[in-house]
C-alpha positions in Angstrom: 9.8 194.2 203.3 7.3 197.1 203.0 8.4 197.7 199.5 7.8 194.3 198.5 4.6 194.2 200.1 3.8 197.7 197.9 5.3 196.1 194.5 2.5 192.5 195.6 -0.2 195.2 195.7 0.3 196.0 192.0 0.3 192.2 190.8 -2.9 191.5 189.3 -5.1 188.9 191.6 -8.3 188.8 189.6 -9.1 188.0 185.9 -12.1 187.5 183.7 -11.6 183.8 181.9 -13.8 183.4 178.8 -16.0 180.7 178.9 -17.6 178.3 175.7 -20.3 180.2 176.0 -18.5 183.9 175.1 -19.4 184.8 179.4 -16.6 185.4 181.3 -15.7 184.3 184.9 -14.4 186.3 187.5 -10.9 183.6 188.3 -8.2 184.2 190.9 -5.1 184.4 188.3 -3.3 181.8 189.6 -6.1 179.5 188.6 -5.2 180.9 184.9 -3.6 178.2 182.7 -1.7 178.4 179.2 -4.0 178.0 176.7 -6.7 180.0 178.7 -8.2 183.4 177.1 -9.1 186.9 179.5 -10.4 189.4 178.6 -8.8 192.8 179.8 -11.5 195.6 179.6 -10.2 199.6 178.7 -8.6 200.9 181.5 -8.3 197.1 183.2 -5.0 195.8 184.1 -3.3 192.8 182.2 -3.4 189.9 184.7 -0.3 187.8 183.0 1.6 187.1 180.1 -0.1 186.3 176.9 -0.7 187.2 173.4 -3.5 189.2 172.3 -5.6 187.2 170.2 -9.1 189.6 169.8 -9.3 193.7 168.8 -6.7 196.1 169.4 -5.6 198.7 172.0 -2.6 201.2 173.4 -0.6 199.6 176.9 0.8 201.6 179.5 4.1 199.0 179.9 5.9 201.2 182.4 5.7 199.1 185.0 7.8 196.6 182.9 10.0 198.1 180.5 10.2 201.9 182.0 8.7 203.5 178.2 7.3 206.8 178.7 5.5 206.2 175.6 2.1 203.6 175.4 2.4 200.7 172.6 -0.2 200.4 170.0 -1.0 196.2 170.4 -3.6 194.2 168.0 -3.5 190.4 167.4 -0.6 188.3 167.7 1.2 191.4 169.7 3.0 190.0 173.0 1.4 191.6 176.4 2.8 191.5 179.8 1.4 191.1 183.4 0.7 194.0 185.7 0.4 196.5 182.6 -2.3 198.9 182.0 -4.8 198.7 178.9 -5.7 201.3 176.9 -9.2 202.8 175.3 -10.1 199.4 174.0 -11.4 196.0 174.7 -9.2 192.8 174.4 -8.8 189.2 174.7 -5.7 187.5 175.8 -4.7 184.0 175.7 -2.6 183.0 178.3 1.3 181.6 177.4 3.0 181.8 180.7 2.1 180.5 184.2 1.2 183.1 186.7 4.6 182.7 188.8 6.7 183.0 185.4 5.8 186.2 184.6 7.8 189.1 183.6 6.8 191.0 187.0 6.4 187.6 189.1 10.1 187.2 188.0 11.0 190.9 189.0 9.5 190.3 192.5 11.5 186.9 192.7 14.7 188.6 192.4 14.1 191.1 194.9 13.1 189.3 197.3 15.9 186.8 197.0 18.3 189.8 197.2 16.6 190.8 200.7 19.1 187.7 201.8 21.9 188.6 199.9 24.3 189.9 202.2 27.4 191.3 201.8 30.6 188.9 202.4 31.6 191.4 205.7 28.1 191.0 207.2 28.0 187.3 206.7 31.5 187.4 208.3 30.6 189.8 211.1 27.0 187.3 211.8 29.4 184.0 212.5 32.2 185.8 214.5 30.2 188.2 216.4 28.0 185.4 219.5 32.1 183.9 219.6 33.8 187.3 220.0 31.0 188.3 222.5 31.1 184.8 224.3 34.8 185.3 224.8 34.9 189.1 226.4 31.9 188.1 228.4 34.0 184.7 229.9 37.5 186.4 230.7 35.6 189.2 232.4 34.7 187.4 235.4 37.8 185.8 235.4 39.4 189.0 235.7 37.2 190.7 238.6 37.6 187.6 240.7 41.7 186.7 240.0 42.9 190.0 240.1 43.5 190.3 244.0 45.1 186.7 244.1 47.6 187.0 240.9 48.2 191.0 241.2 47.2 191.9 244.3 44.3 194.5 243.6 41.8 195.6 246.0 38.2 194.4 245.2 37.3 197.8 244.0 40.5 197.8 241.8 39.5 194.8 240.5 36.2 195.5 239.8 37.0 199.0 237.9 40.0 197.3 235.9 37.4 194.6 234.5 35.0 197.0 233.4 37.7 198.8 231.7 38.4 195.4 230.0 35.1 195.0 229.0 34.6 198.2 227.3 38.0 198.4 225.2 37.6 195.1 224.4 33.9 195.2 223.2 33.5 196.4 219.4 31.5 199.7 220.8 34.6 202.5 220.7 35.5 201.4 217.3 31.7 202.1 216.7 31.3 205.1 218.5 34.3 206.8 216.4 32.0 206.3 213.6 28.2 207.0 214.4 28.0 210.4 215.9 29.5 211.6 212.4 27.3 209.1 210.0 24.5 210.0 212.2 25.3 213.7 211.1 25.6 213.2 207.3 22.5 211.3 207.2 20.3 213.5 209.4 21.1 216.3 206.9 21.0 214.3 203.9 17.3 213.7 205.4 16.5 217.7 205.5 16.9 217.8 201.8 15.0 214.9 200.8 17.5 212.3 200.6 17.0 209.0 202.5 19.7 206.7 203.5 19.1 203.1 204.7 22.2 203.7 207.3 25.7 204.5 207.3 27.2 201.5 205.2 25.3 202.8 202.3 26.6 206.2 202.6 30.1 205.9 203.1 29.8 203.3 200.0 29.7 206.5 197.9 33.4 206.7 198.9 34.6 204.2 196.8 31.9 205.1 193.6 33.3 204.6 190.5 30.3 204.2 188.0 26.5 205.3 188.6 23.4 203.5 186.6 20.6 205.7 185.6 17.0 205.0 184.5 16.1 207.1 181.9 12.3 207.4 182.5 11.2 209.4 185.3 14.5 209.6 186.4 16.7 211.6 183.9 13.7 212.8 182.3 10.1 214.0 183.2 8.3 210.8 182.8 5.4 212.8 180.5 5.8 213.8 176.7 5.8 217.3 176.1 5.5 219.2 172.3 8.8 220.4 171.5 8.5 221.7 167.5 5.4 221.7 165.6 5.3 223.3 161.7 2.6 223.9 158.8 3.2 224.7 155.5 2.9 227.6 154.0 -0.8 229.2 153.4 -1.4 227.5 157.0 -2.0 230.3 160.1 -1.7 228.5 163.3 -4.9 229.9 164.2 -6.7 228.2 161.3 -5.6 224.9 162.0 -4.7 224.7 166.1 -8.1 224.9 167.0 -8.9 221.8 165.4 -6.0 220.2 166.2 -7.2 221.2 170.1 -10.9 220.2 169.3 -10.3 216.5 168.0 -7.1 215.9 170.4 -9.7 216.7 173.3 -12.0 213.5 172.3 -8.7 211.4 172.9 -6.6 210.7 176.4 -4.1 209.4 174.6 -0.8 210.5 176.4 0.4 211.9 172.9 -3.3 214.2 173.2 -2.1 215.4 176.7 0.7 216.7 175.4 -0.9 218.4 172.9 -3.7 220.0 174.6 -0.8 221.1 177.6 0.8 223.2 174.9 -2.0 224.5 172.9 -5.4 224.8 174.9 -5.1 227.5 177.0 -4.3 230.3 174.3 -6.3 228.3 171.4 -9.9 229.9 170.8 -12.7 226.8 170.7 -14.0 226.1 167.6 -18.1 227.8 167.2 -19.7 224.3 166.3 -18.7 220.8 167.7 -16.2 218.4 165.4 -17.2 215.0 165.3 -13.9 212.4 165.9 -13.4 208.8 165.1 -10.4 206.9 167.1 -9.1 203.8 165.0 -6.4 202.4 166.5 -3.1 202.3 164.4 -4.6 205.4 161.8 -5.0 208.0 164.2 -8.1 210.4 164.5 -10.0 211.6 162.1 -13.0 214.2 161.8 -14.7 216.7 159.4 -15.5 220.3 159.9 -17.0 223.2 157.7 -16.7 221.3 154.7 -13.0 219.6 155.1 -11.7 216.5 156.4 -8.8 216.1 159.0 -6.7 213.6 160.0 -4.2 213.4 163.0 -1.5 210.2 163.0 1.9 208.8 162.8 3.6 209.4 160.0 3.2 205.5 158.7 -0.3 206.0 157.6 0.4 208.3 154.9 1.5 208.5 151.9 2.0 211.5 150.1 4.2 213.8 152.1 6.1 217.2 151.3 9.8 216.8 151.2 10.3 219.7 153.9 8.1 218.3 156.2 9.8 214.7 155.3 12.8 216.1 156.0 12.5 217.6 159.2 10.7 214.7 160.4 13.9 212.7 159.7 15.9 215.3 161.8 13.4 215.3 164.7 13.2 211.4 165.0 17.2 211.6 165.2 16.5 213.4 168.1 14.3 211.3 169.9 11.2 212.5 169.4 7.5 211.1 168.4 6.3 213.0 165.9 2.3 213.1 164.4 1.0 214.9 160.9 -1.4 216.4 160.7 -3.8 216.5 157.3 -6.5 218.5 155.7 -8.5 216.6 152.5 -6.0 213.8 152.6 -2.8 216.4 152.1 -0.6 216.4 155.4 -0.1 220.4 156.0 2.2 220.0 159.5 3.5 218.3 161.9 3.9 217.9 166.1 7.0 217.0 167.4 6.7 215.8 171.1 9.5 214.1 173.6 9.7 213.0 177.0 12.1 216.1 178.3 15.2 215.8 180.7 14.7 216.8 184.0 16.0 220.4 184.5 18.1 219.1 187.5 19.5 216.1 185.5 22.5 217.7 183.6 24.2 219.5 186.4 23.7 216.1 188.4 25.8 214.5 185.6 28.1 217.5 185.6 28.9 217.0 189.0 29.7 213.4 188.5 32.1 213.7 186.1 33.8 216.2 188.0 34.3 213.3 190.7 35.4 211.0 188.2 32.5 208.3 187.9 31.7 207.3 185.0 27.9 207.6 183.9 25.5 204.9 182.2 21.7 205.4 181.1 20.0 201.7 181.0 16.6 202.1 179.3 14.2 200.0 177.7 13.3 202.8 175.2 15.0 202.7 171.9 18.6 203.7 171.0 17.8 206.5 169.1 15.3 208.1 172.4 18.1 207.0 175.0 20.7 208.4 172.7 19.2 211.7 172.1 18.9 211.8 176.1 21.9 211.1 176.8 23.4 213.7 174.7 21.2 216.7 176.1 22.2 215.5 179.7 25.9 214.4 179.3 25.3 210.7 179.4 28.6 208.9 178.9 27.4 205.6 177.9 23.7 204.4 176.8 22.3 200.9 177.1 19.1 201.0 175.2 16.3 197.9 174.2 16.8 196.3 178.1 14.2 194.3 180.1 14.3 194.4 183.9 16.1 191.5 184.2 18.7 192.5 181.8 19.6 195.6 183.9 20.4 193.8 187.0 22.8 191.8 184.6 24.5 195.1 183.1 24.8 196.7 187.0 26.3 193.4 187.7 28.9 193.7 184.3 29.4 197.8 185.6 30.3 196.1 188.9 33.0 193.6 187.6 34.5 196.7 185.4 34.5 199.4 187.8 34.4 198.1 191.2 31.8 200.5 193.2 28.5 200.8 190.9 25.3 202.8 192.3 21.8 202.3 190.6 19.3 205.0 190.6 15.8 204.5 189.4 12.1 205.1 190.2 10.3 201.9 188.7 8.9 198.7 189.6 11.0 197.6 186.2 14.6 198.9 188.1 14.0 197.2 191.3 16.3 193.8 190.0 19.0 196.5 189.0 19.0 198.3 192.5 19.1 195.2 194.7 
């Protein structure tokens, strides 16, 4: 319950409604209809399901589809609730009701699965007040016709019923079990891990297939630069101080990154660089004399074959990579990817080595989940899913293997864990 009140706290309450007039109204979103526009200031969060319909901006859609990686959205583009807009100004119109959401959906399911229970609890709830009932009846019955039928003393008879009620009550099959759950959780506890009791854990018994996120959970959750290259005639410390320079007027996720790797041992550039953002062609400034430009590889289109070709090999990989360009000639490249978590592959290891089979569901792209998969030992990768399409593979996993367990760190995987 305290989980579900934590994943309310991120659905967006408030919205700005655009009036006639071009002012907007501060609404309660469930006053929002189809057919109305919001707008969503920079940094503001999406308050439902629409379609952008004014300007053009980056969204932080974690929360929804698990991507490590912000998408560049203009007019037309789809947007969800509960997301996180970028450097830029929109307006929305609305195409869903508030409760039909994406994430109104999401918190739907869980809490439906909150009363889900499992076919030996349901069992255990209707035969438990009659089993109880029963022992509680006969042990009277016992105390008080045990010196007429057998001829115990009172004290006998007394002793003999308690004995009843204790063998008979459910307790001793209990007690067989708790000290030594109690144990294994305890510990589990001193290492970080939590349990929600002992059926959960000794579920692991019978494990034959494991679910992973891939965001967050089998990798870091933030790009990092992997590669980077310039041609020939280019020193790193010619260009990489521009590069450093212009990337620092941008907190673009893909800038982070960047400055991460190179800041700290890059010397700063003796006079300022002035930097224009345009969304979808990257940033652009000049300095002594020469124009630069820093962007996905899309926007241009004269490129040298070598730097072609290894961007082909690097986006087999899985990785995002950005040229860079001096007077409108691209000179190099940075090659950045969110990297597996160092703990991940001996955690797959492990599994194998128990027999259960391993699955990464992601809403990245194949390639992405792919290359992931294969640096971490992955056996099988689901790629292109929305929440509610992983709680439907963990339910296929469950009717192919038996025993499936989930693990995942995102409001988008809470459909798949319940």
């Amino acid at each position: 319950r305290r989980e579900i009140t934590n994943l309310m706290n991120l659905n967006p309450t408030e919205a700005l409604l655009l009036q006639a007039d071009g002012s907007t109204q501060k609404v309660a979103v469930n006053q929002l209809r189809i057919g109305d526009q919001v707008q969503v200031l920079n940094g503001g969060q999406i308050p439902t399901d629409g379609r952008i319909v004014k300007g053009a901006t980056v969204i932080n859609e974690a929360s929804i589809n698990g991507e490590s990686m912000p998408k560049e959205k203009t007019v037309g583009d789809e947007v969800f609730g509960a997301t996180i807009n970028g450097d830029h100004a929109i307006v929305v119109e609305v195409t869903k009701n508030p409760d039909e959401t994406v994430f109104a959906k999401i918190l739907q399911m869980v809490e439906a699965s909150q009363a889900n229970l499992t076919p030996a609890a349901t069992k255990i709830k209707k035969i438990e007040p009659i089993y109880v009932t029963t022992v509680l009846a006969i042990f009277p019955f016992i105390v008080l016709l045990g010196p007429w039928i057998f001829g115990w003393e009172w004290a006998e008879a007394w002793y003999r019923g308690l004995i009843f009620l204790i063998s008979a009550s459910p307790c001793a099959l209990a007690a067989s079990a708790v000290p030594a759950t109690l144990s294994a959780i305890s510990n589990l506890a001193r290492h970080g891990v939590l349990f929600k009791g002992g059926a959960y854990l000794s579920n692991l018994i019978d494990l034959k297939a494991i679910a992973f996120d891939k965001t967050g959970t089998l990798t870091k959750g933030e790009p990092e630069v992997t590669d980077y290259f310039f041609v020939d005639g280019i020193q790193d410390d010619a260009i990489l101080p521009v590069v450093v320079a212009m990337e620092s007027q941008s907190n673009h996720p893909l800038a982070r990154a960047i400055l991460q790797e190179f800041k700290a041992h890059t010397k700063p550039l003796t006079d300022p660089i002035e930097v224009t953002n345009d969304l979808g062609k990257g940033l652009s400034g000049t300095y002594a004399g020469h124009t630069y430009q820093i962007g996905k590889p899309s926007i241009f289109e004269v490129v040298p074959d070598k730097i072609k070709a290894h961007t082909d090999e690097l986006s087999a990989d899985g990785k995002t990579v950005v040229y860079i360009a001096k007077d409108d000639a691209v000179i190099g490249y940075i090659a950045m990817m969110d990297t597996p978590n160092q703990a991940a592959k001996a955690a797959i290891d492990y599994l194998h080595q128990a027999d259960v089979h391993t699955v990464m569901i992601t809403g990245d792209n194949q390639v992405t989940g792919q290359a992931v998969a294969n640096q971490v030992g992955i056996d099988q990768v689901v790629a292109n899913v929305l929440p509610e399409e992983k709680a439907r593979i963990v339910k296929d996993l469950q009717a192919e293997y038996g025993q499936v367990g989930m693990t995942g760190d995102g409001v988008n995987d809470a459909p798949a864990l319940v």
